[in-house]
C-alpha positions in Angstrom: 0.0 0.0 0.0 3.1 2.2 0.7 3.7 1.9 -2.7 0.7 3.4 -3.8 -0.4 6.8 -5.1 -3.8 8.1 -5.6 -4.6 8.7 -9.3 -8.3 9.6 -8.9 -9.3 11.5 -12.4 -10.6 14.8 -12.5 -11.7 15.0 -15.7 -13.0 18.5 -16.4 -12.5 18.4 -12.9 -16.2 17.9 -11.5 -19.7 16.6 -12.7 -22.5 17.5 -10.8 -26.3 16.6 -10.9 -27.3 19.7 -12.4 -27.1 18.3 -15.8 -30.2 17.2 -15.4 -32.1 20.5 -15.4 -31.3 20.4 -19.5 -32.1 17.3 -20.8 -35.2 18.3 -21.7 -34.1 21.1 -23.8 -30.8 19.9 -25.1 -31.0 17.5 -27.5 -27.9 15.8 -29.2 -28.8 17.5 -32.3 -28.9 21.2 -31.2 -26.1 23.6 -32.7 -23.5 26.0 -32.4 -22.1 29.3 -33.3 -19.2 30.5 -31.6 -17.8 34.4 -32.2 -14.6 35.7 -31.3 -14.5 37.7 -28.2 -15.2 41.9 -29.4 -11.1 43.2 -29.3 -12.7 46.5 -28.4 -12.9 45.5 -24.6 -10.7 46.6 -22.4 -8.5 43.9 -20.9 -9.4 44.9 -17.1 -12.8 43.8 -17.6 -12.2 40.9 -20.3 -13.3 38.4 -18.2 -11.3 35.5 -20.0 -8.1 37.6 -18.7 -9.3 37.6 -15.0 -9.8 33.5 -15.3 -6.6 33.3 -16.8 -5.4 34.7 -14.2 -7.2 32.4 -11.4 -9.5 34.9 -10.7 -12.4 32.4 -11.5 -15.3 34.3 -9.2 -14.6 37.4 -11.1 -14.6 36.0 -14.6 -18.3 34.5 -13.9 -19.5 37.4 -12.6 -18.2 39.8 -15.3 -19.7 37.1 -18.0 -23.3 36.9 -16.2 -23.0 40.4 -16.1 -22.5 40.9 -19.9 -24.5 37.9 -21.2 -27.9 39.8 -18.9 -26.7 43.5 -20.3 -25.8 42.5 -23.8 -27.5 43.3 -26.6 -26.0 41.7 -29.5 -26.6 38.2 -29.6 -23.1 37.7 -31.2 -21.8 39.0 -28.1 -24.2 36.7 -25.7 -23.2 33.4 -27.6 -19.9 34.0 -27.0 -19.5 34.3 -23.7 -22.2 31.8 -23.2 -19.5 29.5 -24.4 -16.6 30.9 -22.3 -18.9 30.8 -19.6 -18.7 27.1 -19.9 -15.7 26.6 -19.3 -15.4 29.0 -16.4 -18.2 27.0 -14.9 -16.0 23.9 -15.1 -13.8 25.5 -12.2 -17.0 26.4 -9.7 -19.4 24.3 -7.3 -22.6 26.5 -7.8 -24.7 24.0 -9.2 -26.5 26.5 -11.2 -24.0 27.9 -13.0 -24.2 27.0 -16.8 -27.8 27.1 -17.1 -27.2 30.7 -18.4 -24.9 29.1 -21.5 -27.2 26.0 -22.3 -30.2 28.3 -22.3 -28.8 31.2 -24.7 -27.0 28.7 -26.7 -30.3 26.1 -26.8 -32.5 29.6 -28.0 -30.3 30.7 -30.5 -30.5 27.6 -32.2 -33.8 28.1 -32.6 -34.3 31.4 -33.7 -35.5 31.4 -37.4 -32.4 34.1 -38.7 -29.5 32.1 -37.7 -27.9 30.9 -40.8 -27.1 27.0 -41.0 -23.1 28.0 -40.5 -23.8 28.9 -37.4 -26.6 26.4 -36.3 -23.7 23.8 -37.2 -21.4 25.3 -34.7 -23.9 26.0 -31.9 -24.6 22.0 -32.2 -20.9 21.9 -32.1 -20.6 23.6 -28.8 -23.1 22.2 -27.5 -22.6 18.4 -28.0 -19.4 19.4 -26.9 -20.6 20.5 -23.7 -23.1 18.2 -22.8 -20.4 15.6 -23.4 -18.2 16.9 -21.0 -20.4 17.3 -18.7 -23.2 14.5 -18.4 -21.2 11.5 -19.5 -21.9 10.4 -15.9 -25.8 9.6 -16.8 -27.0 6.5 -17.7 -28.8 7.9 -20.8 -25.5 9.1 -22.2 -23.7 6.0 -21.4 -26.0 4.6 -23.6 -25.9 6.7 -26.6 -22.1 6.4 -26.1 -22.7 2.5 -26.4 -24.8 2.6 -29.6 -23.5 5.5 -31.5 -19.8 6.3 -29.6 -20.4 10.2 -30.0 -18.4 10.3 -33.8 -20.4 13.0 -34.8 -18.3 15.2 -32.3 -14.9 13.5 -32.4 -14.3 14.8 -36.3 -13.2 17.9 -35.2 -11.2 20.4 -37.0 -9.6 24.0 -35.8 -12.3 26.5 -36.8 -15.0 24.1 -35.8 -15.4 25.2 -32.4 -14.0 26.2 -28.7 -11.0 24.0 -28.5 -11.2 23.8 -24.7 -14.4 22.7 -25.0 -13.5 19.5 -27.2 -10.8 18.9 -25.2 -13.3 18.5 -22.2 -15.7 16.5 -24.1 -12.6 14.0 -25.3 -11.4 13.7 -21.9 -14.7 12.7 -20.7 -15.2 10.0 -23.4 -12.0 8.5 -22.2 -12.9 7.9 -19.1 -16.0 6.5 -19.7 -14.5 4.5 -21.9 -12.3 3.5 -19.3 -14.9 2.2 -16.7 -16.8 0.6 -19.6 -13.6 -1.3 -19.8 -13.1 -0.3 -23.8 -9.3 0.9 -23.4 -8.9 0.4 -27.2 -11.9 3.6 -27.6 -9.4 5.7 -24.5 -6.2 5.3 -26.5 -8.3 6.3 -29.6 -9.1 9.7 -28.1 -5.2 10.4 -27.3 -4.8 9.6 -30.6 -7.0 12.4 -32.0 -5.7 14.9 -29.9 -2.3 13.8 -31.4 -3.7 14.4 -34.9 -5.6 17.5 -33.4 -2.1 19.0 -32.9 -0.9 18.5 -36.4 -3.5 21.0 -38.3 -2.9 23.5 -35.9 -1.1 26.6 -37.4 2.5 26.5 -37.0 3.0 30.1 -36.6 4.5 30.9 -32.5 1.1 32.7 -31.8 -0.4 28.6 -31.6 1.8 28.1 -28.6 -0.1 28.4 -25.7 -2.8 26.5 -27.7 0.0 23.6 -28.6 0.8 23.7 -25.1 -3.3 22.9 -23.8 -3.5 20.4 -26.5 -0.3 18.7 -25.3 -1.1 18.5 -21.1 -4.5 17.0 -22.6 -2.5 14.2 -24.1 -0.9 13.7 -20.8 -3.3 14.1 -18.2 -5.4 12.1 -20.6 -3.0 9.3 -20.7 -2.3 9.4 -16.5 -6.1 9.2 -16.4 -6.9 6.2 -18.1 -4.0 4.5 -16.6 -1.8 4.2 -20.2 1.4 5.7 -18.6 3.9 4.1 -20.8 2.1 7.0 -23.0 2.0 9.6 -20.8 5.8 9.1 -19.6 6.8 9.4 -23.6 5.0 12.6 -23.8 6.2 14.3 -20.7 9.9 13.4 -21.4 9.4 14.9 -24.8 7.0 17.7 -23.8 6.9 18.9 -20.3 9.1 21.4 -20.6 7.2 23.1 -23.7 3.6 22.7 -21.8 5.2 24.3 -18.5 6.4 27.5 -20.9 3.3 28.1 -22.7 0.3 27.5 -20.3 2.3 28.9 -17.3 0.4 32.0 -17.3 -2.9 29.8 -17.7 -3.4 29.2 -14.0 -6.4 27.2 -14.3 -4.7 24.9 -17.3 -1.3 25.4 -15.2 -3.1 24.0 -12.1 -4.7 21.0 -13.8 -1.0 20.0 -15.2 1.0 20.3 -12.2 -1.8 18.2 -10.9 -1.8 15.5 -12.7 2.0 15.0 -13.8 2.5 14.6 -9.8 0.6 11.8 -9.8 2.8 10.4 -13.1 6.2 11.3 -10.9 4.8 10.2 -7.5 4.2 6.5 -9.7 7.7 6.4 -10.5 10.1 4.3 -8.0 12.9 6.8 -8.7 13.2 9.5 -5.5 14.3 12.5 -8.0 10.8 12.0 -9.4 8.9 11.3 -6.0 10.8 14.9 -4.9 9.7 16.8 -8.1 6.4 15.2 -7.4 6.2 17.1 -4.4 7.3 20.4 -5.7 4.7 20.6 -8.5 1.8 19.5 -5.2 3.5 22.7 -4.0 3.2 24.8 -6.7 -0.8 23.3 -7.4 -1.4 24.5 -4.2 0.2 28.1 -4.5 -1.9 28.6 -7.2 -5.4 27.6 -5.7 -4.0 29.7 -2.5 -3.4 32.7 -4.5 -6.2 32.1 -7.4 -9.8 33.4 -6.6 -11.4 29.9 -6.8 -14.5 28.4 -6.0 -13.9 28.2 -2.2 -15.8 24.6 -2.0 -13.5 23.5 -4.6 -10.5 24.9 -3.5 -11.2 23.0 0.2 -11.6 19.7 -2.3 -8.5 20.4 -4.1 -6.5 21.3 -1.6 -7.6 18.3 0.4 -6.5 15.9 -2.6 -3.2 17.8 -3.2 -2.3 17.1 0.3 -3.6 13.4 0.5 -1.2 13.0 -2.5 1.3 14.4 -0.6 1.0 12.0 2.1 1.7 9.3 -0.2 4.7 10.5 -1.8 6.0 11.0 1.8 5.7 7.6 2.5 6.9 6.4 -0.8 10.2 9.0 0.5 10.1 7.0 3.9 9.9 10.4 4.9 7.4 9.3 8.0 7.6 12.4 10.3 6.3 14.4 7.1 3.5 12.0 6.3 2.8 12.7 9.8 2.8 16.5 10.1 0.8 16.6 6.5 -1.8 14.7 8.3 -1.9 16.9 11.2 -2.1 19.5 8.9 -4.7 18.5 6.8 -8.1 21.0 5.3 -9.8 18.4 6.6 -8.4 17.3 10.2 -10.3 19.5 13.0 -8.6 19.0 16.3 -12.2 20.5 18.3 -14.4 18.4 16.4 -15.7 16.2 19.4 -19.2 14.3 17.5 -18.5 11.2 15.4 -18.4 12.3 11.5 -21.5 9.7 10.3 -21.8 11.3 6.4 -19.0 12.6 3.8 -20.3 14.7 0.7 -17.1 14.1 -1.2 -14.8 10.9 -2.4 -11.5 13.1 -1.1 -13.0 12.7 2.2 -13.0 9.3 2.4 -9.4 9.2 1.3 -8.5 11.7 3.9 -10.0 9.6 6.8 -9.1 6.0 4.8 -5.5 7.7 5.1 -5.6 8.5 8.6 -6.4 4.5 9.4 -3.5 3.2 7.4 -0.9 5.5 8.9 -2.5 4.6 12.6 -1.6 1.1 11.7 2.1 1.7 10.1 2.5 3.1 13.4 2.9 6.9 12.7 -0.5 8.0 14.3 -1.8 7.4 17.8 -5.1 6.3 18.2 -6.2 10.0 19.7 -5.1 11.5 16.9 -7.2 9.9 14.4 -11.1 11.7 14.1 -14.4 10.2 15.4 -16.0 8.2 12.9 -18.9 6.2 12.4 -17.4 3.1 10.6 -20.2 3.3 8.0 -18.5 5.8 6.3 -16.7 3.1 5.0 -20.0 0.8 4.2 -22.7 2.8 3.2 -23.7 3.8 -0.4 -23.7 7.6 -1.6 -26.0 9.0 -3.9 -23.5 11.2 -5.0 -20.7 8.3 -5.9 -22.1 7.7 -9.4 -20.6 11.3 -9.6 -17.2 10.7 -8.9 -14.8 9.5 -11.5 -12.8 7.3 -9.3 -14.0 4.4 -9.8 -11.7 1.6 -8.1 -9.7 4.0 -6.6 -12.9 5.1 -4.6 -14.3 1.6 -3.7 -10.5 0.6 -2.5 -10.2 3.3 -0.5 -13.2 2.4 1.4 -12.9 -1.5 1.7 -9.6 -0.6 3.3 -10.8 2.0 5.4 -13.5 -0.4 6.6 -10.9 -2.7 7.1 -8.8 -0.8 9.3 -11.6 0.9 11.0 -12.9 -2.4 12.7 -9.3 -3.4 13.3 -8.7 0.1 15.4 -11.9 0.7 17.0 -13.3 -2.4 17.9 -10.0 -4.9 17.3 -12.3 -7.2 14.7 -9.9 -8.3 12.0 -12.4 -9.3 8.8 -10.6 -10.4 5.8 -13.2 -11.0 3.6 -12.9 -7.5 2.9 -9.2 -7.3 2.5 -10.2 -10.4 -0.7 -12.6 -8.1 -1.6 -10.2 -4.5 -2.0 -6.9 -6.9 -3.9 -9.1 -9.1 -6.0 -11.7 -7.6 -7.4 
């Protein structure tokens, strides 16, 4: 288990049920039309240069603010769209009914030309993939039709971003429908996606997105021979064109700590831990979602747990427990619920270092062990998969063995073989 790292996925980094709310007016035919952002405003209040920034409160609220003031509709489609992907970074589970809705009545008004009906279905499929791929509705279209219609994409066709989240999100489904052949197909595309870009320097930054996709994409469905080939090759060309992307930044560092905390070499396992630190300067300084920000954190520092161990570094893996968003030193009531899978790793985390022998009993939090046992509505959200259900068999495991000495290992057969 010391050997282990977490490697939960974060796709476009959360799904939510709010998805939902639009299926009865977003169909997979609807359409797109996607205009670029008016040069005439002033980069203070562009709000794609605040969430570039990190500043991801104020770039919702300055889009709301022009979608409802607006106008021009060409104006109100296209930052329904950016809006979209700033909604990808936030917990409000309201927040891209706004885009569906002026993207879904734009399609239908009678004067858009069919150019632009073709890319509002575009942006729309898009976006519905990315986001709903969690449903058992869209699990099955995936199964009978596989979603081609989308994965034909060419530069010009849409918001890149936004086929990049819709690919990553076929990937993993793929994944846990246990089609790796469809995964690898996706990396694939992206490859290709990256030849017909432009090849002038101003593609860069765009080069750069394209290329972290192929590796977090390749980490997240567990091909890391992939993912290592790419990183050596491209890590250093990502890092200097995204940098100033913190949201893209953050999701890189992420992601290529879990590759490096995988490896067995310490260099790696160290560099591992530098990028955590860097992930988490930027959520500290970025004005993220603070619900999200409690989540991230709480994974970056799980991680870093892990890699301490892995670094037999044990009075670290200590103090990052004790240190932990999550670990509340007054909290005197058993915890009986989690909301959240990075809970569950927290306290699953706290029970395997009590029995290495670097914890005290007293130092672990009250729970209820059916933490570890019960069923969550909101697990068919998480895109864990065995990552999650390990982490509880083994906190259940533990659990009985610290609280109430019961040693079951039924359970242990249960987390190693299947």
């Amino acid at each position: 288990m010391l050997g282990t790292v977490l490697i939960p996925w974060r796709g476009s980094f959360f799904k939510f049920e709010k998805y939902y709310l639009f299926f009865s007016f977003i169909s997979l035919t609807l359409i797109f039309s996607l205009f670029l952002t008016s040069s005439s405003k002033a980069n203070e209040t562009n709000p794609w240069n605040s969430f570039y920034a990190g500043n991801i409160t104020g770039a919702i609220d300055r889009t709301l603010s022009i979608i409802e003031t607006s106008s021009n509709i060409s104006d109100k489609v296209s930052w329904a769209v950016a809006l979209l992907e700033f909604c990808n970074y936030s917990r409000d589970v309201n927040c891209q009914e706004p885009a569906f809705k002026i993207l879904n009545d734009t399609s239908d008004t009678a004067s858009v030309d069919d150019q632009t009906k073709k890319w509002i279905e575009t942006e729309l499929q898009n976006a519905l993939v990315a986001n709903a791929m969690q449903y058992p509705e869209m699990r099955q279209v995936f199964h009978e039709t596989r979603f081609e219609h989308i994965n034909y994409f060419s530069y010009g066709d849409g918001t890149i971003s936004n086929f990049l989240n819709a690919q990553a999100a076929l990937a993993l489904a793929a994944r846990e429908e246990d089609e790796p052949v469809y995964s690898r197909e996706v990396v694939t595309r992206l490859i290709y996606l990256l030849t017909k870009l432009p090849s002038n320097e101003s593609y860069n930054s765009l080069r750069g997105q394209v290329l972290a996709n192929v590796i977090s994409i390749s980490i997240e469905i567990g091909d890391l021979y992939t993912a290592r080939r790419f990183f050596k090759i491209a890590d250093e060309y990502v890092i200097n064109n995204i940098n100033y992307l913190k949201p893209y930044i953050y999701q890189y560092l992420y992601n290529t700590s879990q590759l490096l905390a995988s490896s067995e070499d310490a260099e790696d396992q160290r560099t591992a831990i530098k990028r955590i630190l860097m992930a988490k300067s930027i959520l500290s300084d970025g004005l993220f979602d603070e619900d999200l920000k409690i989540a991230e954190l709480s994974m970056l520092q799980t991680t870093q747990i892990f890699v301490a161990l892995k670094l037999r570094d044990w009075a670290q893996a200590r103090y990052l427990y004790l240190t932990h968003p999550l670990y509340d030193v007054g909290r005197k009531l058993p915890i009986k619920e989690v909301q959240q899978g990075h809970e569950l790793y927290f306290f699953g985390t706290g029970f395997l270092l009590k029995d290495s022998g670097l914890l005290e009993e007293i130092d672990l939090p009250i729970t209820d062990v059916r933490i570890f046992s019960r069923e969550y509505s909101w697990e068919r959200l998480e895109e864990t998969g065995a990552v999650l259900k390990f982490t509880k068999l083994i906190g259940l495991y533990l659990h009985k063995k610290t609280i109430s000495g019961t040693l079951d290992p039924s359970i242990l057969d249960e987390a190693f073989l299947k």
